[in-house]
C-alpha angles and dihedrals in degrees: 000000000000107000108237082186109145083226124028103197144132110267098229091060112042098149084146094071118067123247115262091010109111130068106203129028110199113195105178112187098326116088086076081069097054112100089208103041092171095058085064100048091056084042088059098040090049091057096042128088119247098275099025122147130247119191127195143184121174129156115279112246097198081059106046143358100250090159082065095029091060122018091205087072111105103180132025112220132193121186093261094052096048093049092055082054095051102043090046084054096053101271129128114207111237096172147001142175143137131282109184106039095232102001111054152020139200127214116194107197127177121217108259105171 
């Protein structure tokens, strides 16, 4: 499908938005692609408000190989290990589940520093 999307960007590079000036970051099955995972997660936490939200779904690697599954993924998440990431970065985690019973999870963190 042909993207309608205001801004079409990678997420780990979003100079064109303003700091502090979103309220929610949505990532849907892709930080799993980024080589450098960590440099998204301060992107996004640089764009978004004090208390914004970030939500997240990736694939669960306690669940399933995706590394193996798609070679396009660079890195293999579980709920533990993202939320060491977020809260390194300056999240704090809300809420999490899963979304795909044996497949995938989602994280919901809210901007803290």
């Amino acid at each position: 499908k042909i993207s309608n999307a205001d801004i079409k960007a990678s997420g780990d590079d979003l100079n064109m938005i303003e700091s502090d000036s979103l309220d929610y970051v949505i990532s849907r099955d892709n930080i799993e692609h980024y080589v450098n995972f960590l440099k998204a997660l301060k992107e996004w936490n640089r764009v978004l408000k004090n208390g914004g939200k970030l939500g997240i779904t990736t694939p669960n690697d306690e669940e399933i190989d995706s590394l193996r599954l798609d070679p396009t993924h660079k890195h293999a998440f579980n709920p533990s290990s993202l939320k060491t990431a977020l809260e390194l970065i300056g999240f704090e985690v809300v809420e999490s589940g899963t979304t795909i019973k044996g497949w995938g999870f989602y994280i919901i963190s809210e901007k803290i520093k």
